[in-house]
Kinemage of the C-alpha trace (Angstrom):
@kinemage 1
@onewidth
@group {chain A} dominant
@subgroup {mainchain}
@vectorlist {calphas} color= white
{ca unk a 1} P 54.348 -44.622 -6.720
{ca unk a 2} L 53.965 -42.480 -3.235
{ca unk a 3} L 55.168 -39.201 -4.366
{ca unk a 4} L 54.026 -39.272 -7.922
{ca unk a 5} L 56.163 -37.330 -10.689
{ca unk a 6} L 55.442 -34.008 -8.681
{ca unk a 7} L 58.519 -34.235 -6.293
{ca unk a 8} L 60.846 -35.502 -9.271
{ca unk a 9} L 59.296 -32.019 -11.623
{ca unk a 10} L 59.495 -29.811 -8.461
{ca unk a 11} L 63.715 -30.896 -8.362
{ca unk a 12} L 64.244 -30.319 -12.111
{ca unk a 13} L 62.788 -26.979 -11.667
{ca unk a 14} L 64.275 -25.512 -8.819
{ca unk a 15} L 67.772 -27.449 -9.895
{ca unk a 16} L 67.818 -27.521 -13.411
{ca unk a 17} L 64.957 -24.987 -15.087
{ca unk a 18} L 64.168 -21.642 -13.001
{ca unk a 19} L 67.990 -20.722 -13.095
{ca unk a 20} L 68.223 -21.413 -17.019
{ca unk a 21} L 64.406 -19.273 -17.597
{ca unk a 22} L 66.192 -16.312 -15.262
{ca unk a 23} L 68.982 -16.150 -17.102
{ca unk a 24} L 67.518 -16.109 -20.229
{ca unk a 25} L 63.760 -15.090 -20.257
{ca unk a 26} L 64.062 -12.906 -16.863
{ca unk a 27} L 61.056 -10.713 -18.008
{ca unk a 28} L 58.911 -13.785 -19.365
{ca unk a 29} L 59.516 -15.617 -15.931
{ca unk a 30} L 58.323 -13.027 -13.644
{ca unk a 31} L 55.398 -12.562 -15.217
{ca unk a 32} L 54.584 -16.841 -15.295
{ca unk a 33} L 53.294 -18.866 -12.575
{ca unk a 34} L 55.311 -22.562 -12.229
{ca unk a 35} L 54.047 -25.736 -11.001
{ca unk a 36} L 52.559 -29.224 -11.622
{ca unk a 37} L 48.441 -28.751 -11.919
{ca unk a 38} L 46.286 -29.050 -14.934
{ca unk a 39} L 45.328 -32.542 -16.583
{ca unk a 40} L 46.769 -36.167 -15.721
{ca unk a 41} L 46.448 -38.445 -13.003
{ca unk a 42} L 49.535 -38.258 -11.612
{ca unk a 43} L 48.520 -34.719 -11.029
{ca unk a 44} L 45.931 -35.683 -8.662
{ca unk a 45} L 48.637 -37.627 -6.732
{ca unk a 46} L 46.726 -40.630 -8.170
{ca unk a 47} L 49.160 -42.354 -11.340
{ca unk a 48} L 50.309 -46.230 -10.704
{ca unk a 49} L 51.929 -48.454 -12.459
{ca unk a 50} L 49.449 -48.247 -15.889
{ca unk a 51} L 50.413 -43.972 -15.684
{ca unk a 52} L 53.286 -44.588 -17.682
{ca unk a 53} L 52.587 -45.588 -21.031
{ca unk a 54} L 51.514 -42.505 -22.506
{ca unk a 55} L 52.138 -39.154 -21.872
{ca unk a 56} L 54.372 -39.749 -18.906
{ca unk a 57} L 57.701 -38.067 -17.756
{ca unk a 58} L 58.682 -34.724 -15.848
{ca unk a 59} L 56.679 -32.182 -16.204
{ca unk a 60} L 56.385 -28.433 -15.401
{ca unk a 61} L 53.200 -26.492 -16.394
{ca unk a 62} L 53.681 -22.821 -16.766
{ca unk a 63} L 51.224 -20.272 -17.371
{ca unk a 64} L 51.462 -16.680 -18.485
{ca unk a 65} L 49.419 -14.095 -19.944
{ca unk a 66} L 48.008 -14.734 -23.331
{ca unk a 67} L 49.823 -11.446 -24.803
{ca unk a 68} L 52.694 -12.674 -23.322
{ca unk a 69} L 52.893 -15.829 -24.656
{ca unk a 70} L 51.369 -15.317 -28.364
{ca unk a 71} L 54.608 -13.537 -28.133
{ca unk a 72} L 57.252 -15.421 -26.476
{ca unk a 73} L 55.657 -18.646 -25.405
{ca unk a 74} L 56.786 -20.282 -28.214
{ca unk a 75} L 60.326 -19.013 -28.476
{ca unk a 76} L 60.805 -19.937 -24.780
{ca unk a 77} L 59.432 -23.741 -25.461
{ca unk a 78} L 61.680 -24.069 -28.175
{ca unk a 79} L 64.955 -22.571 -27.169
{ca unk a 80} L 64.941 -23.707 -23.493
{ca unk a 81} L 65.861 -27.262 -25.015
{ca unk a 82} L 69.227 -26.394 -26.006
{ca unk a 83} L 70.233 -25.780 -22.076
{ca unk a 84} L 68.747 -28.971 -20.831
{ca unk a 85} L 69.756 -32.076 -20.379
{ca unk a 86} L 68.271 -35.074 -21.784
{ca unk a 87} L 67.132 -36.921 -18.420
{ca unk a 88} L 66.826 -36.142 -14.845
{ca unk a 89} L 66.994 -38.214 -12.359
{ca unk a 90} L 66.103 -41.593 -14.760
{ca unk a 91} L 63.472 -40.041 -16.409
{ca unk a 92} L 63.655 -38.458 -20.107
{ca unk a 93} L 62.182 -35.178 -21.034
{ca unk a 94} L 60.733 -35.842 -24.321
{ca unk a 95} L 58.493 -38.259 -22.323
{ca unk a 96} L 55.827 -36.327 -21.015
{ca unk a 97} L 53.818 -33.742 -22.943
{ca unk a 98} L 56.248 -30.875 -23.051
{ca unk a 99} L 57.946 -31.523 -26.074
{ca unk a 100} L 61.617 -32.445 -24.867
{ca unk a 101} L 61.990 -29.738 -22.515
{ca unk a 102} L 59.564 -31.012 -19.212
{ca unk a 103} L 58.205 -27.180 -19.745
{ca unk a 104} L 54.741 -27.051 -21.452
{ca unk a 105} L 53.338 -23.179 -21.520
{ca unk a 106} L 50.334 -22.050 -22.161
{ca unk a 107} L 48.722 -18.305 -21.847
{ca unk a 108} L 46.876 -18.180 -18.623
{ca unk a 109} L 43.476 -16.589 -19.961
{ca unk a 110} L 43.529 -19.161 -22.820
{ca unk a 111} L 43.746 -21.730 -20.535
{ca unk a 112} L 41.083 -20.889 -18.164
{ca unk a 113} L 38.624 -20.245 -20.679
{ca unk a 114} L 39.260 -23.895 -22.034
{ca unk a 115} L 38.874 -25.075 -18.261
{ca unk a 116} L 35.822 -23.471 -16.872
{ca unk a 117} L 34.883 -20.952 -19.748
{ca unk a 118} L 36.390 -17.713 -18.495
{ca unk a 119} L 39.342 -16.074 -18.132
{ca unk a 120} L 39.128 -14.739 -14.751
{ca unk a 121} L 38.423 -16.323 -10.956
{ca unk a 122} L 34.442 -16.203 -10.812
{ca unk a 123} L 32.693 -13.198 -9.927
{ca unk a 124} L 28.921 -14.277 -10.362
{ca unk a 125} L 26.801 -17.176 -9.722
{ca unk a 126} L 26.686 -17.322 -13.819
{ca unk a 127} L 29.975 -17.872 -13.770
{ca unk a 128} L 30.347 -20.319 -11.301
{ca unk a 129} L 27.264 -22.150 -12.060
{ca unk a 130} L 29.190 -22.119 -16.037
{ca unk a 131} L 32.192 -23.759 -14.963
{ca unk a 132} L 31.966 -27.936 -14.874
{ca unk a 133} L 32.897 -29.283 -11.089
{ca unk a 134} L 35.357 -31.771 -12.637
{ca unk a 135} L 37.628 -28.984 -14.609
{ca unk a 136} L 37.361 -26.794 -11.404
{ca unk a 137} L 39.454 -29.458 -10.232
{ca unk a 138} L 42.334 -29.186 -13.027
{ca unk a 139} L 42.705 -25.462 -11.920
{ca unk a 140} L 43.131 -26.195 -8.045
{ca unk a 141} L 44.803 -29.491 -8.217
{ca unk a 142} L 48.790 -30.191 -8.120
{ca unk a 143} L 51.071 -27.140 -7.060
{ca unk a 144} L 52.606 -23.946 -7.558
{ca unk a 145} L 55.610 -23.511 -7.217
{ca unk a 146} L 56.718 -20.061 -8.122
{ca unk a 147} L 54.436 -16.784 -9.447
{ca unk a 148} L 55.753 -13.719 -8.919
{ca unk a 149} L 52.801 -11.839 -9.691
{ca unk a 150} L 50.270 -13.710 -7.751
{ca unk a 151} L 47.520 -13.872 -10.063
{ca unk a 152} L 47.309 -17.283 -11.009
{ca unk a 153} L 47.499 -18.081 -7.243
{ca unk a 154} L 44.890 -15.778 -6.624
{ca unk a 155} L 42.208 -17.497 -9.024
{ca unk a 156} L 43.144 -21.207 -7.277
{ca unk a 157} L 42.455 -19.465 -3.687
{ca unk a 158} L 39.109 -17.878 -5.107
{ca unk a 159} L 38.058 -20.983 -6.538
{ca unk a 160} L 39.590 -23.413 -3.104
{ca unk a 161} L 36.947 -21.232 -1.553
{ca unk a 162} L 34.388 -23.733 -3.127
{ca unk a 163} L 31.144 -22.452 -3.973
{ca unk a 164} L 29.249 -19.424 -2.739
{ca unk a 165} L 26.110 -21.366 -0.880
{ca unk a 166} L 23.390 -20.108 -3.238
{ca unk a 167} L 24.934 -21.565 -6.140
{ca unk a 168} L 25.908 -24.898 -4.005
{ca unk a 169} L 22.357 -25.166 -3.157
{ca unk a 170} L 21.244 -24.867 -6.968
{ca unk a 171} L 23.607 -27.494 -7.493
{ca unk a 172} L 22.468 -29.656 -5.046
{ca unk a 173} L 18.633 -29.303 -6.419
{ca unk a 174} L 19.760 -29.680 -10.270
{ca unk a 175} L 21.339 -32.843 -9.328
{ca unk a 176} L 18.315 -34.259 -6.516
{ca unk a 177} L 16.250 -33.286 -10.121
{ca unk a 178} L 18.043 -35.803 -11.861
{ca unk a 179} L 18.969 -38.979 -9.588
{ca unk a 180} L 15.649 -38.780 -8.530
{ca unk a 181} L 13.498 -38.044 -11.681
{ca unk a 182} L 15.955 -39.242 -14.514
{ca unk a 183} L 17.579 -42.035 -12.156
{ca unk a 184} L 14.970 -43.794 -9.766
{ca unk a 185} L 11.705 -43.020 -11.101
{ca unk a 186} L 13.572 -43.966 -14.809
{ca unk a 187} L 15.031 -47.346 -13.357
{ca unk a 188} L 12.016 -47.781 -11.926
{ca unk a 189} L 9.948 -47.751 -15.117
{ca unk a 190} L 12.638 -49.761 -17.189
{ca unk a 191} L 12.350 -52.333 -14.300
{ca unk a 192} L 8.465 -52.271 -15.204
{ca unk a 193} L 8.493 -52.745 -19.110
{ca unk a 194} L 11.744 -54.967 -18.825
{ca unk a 195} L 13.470 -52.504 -20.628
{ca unk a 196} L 17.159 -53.242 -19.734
{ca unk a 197} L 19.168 -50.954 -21.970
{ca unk a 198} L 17.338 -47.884 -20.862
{ca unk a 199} L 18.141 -49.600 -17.536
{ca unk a 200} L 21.464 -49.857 -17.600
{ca unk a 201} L 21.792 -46.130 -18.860
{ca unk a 202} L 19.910 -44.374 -15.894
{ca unk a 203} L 21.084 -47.097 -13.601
{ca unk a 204} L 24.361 -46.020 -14.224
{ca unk a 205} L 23.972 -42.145 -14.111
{ca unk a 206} L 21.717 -42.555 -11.113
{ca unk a 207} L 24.698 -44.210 -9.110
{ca unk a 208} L 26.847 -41.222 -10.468
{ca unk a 209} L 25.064 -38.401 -9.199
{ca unk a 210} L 24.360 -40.167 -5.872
{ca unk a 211} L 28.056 -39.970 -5.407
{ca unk a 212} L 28.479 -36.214 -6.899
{ca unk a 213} L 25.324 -35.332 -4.218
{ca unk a 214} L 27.571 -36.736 -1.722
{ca unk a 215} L 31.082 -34.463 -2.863
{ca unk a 216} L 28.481 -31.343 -2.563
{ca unk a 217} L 27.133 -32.082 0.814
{ca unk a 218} L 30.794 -32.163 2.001
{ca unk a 219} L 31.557 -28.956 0.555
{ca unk a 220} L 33.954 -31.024 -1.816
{ca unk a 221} L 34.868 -30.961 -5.492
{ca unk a 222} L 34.464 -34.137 -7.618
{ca unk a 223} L 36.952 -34.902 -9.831
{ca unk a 224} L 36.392 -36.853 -13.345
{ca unk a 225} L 35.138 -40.072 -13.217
{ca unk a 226} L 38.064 -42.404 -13.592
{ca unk a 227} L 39.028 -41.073 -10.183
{ca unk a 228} L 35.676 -39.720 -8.633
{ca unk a 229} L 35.261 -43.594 -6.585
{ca unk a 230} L 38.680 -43.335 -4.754
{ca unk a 231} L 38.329 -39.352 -3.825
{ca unk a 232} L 34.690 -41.036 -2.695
{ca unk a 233} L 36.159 -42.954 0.003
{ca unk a 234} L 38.116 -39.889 1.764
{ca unk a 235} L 34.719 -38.395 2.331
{ca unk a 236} L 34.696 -37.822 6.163
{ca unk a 237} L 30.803 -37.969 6.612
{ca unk a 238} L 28.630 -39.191 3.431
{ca unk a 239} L 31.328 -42.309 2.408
{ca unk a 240} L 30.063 -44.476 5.810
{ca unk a 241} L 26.459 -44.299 5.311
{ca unk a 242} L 26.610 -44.385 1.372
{ca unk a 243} L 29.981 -46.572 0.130
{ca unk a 244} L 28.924 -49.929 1.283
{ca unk a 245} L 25.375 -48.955 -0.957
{ca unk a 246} L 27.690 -47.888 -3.863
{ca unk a 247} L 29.692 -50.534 -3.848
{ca unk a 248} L 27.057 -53.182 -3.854
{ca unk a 249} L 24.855 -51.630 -6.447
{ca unk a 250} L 27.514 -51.606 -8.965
{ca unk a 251} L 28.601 -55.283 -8.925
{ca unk a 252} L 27.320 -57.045 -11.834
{ca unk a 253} L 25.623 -59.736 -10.007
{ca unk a 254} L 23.009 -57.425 -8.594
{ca unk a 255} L 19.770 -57.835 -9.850
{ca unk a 256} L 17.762 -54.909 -11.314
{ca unk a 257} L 15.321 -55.115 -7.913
{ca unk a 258} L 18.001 -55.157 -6.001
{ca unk a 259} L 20.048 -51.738 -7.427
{ca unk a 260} L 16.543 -49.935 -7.035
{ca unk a 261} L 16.305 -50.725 -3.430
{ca unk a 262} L 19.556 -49.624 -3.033
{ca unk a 263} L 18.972 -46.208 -4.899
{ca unk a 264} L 16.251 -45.795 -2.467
{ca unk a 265} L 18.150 -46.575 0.405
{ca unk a 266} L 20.980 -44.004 -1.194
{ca unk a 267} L 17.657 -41.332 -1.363
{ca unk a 268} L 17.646 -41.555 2.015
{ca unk a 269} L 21.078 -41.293 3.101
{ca unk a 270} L 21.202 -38.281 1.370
{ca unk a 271} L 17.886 -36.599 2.313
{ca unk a 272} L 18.462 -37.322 5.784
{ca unk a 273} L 21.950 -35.571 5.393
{ca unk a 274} L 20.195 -32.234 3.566
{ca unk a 275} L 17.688 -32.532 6.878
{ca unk a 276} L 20.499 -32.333 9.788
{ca unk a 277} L 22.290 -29.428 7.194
{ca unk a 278} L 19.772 -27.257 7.196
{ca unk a 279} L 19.316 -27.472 3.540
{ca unk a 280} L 15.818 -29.128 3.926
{ca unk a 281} L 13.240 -29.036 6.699
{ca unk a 282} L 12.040 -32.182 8.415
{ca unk a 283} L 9.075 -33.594 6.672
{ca unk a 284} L 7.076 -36.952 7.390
{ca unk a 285} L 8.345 -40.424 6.120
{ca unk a 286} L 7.130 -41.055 2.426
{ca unk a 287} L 6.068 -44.028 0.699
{ca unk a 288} L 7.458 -45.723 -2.132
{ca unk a 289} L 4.515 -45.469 -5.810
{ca unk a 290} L 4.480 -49.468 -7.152
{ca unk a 291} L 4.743 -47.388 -10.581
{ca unk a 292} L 6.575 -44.203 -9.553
{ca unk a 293} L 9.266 -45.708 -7.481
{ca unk a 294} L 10.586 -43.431 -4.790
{ca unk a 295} L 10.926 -39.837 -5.993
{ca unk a 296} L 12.154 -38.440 -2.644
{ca unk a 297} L 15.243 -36.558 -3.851
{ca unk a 298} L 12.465 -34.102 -5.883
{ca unk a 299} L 10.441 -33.025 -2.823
{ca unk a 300} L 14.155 -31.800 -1.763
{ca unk a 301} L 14.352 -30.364 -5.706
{ca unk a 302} L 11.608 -28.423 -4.884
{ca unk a 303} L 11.894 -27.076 -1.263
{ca unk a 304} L 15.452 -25.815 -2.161
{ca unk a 305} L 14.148 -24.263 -5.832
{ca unk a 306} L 11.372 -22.166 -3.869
{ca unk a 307} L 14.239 -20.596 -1.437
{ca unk a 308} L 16.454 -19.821 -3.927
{ca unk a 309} L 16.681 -16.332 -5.327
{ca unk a 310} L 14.770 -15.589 -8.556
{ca unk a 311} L 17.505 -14.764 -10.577
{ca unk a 312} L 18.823 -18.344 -9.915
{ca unk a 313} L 16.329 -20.745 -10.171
{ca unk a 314} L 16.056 -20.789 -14.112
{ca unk a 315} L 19.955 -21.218 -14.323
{ca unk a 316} L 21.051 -24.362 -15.279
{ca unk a 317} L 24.438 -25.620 -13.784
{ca unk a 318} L 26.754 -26.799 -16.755
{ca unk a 319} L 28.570 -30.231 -16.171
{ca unk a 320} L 30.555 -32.159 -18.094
{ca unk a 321} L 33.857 -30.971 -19.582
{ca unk a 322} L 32.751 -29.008 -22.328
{ca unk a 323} L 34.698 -26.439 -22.245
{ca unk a 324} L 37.711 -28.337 -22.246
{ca unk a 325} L 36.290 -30.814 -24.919
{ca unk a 326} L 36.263 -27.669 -27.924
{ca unk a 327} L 39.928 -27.281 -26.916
{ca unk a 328} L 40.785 -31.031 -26.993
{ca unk a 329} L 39.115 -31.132 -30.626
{ca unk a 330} L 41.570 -28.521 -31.641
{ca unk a 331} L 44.248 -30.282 -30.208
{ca unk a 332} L 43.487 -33.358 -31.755
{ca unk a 333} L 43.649 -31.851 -35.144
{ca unk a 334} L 46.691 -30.241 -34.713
{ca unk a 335} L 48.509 -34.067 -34.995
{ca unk a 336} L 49.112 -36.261 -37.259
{ca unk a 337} L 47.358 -39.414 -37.352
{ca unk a 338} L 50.642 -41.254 -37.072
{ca unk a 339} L 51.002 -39.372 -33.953
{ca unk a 340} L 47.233 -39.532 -32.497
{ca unk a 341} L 47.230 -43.392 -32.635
{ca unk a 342} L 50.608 -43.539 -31.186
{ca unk a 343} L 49.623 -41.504 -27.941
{ca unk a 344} L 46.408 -44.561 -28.422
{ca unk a 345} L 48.953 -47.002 -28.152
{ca unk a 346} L 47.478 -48.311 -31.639
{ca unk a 347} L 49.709 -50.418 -33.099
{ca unk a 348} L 49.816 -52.475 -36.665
{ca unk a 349} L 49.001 -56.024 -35.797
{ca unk a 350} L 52.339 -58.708 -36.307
């Protein structure tokens, strides 16, 4: 699918929806900001041919201000249907998550705060170091295609900016902390006491932040997993020196000595990196502890910690998509279970 369903959803609204939310919810519309951005692969200009089977049809996210939508939101979502047609260009509204109409609202400070846990574009190193890297992305991604009053617009250039460099380079220490001291030197020990469960789990998150380390270098927002490997291999710099060590540590039929050598190996791609950036100094070649395994990414921890400012260095980044987990919970509840397993794709057996 080369254009994804952005170019079909940016058609239906110009053609089919703006002229109908003029006409009939003129205040509403200038206040809203119209687009395709949010959740979903085919967001990220990424769906194929599995996209489809949930979830999947035109779409048009909208977003307006809360008060504005606890008061109209609704009404809009469910009276719009009557003007629409059924499909568009082969594909049928009541597809995608929107209900029947291809329109799914939301109020704007609602939906930030579910996102990255505020309601505004960041203004502090708190509040950028509070918003996960991977929901960052559901603000940014996709397009705009229409807000009168700029503000929505304005919060996706703040955040485009990427990070102030203070809070980058806390960041980039929090996560040389933990491939180094919760992935290496861990691996390194499971290797030891043939311990291949706790193996496999810091293995595995080692390999992860490796990759993240890379994304910050660049100046580059990961996405979420499923999708982190392919936005990976656009890096321009870190993908050369680091994919072929990705890829090979991850097949299956690498042994355990083998993936730690190639952590190591990953170690140095990336100190070397923070050395020619300025992030680090130059220091001596270090050796690898039989026991310890090869903590390099911590002397970087450290040298960064001790030139940040005070204020930062306690602060702890948050990752992982909590924010936008409380709201999923919510959501969840708010269907039936006939409904839940059906987005699943559960089905009774025969």
């Amino acid at each position: 699918m080369s254009d994804s369903i952005i170019a079909a959803s940016r058609e239906f609204f110009v053609d089919v929806l703006l002229p109908i939310l003029r006409r009939e919810f003129p205040e509403e519309t200038a206040q809203t900001a119209f687009g395709v951005f949010g959740y979903g692969s085919e967001v990220m200009g990424m769906d194929d041919e599995y996209s489809s089977d949930h979830h999947w049809g035109i779409r048009v996210n909208a977003v307006m201000p809360d008060a504005v939508y606890q008061a109209r939101g609704k009404t809009i979502a469910r009276e719009i249907i009557q003007y629409l047609p059924k499909t568009y260009k082969g594909y049928e509204l009541h597809e995608g998550f929107s209900g029947g109409s291809g329109l799914s609202i939301t109020g704007l400070e609602s939906y930030l705060k579910t996102t990255i846990g505020i309601d505004h574009a960041p203004e502090s190193d708190t509040d950028w170091l509070g918003a996960p890297e991977e929901d960052i992305i559901h603000i940014v991604n996709g397009e705009v295609w229409l807000d009168d009053t700029g503000h929505f617009s304005h919060i996706r250039e703040v955040l485009h900016g990427y990070y102030p460099e203070p809070v980058r380079l806390r960041r980039i220490a929090h996560w040389c902390r933990y491939f180094s001291g919760m992935g290496s030197y861990a691996l390194k020990r499971a290797i030891l006491r043939h311990n291949e469960y706790y193996a496999t789990i810091t293995f595995s998150r080692s390999v992860r932040w490796a990759v993240q380390l890379a994304f910050m270098l660049e100046r580059q927002y990961y996405p979420y997993d499923k999708w982190t490997h392919a936005f990976f291999q656009r890096l321009p710099r870190l993908y050369a020196p680091l994919g072929s060590l990705v890829d090979e540590a991850v097949k299956l039929s690498t042994p355990w000595e083998r993936k730690l050598e190639l952590l190591n190996r990953m170690a140095d791609v990336l100190d070397h990196f923070m050395v020619e950036d300025g992030i680090i100094q130059p220091h001596p070649k270090f050796a690898e502890s039989p026991t310890s395994g090869y903590r390099l990414l911590e002397h970087a921890y450290a040298e960064i910690i001790h030139q940040l400012p005070a204020d930062l260095r306690g602060l702890v980044p948050v990752w992982e998509q909590v924010h936008w987990e409380a709201n999923h919970s919510q959501y969840v509840a708010s269907l039936s279970m006939e409904t839940w397993d059906g987005l699943l794709n559960l089905r009774e057996e025969g």
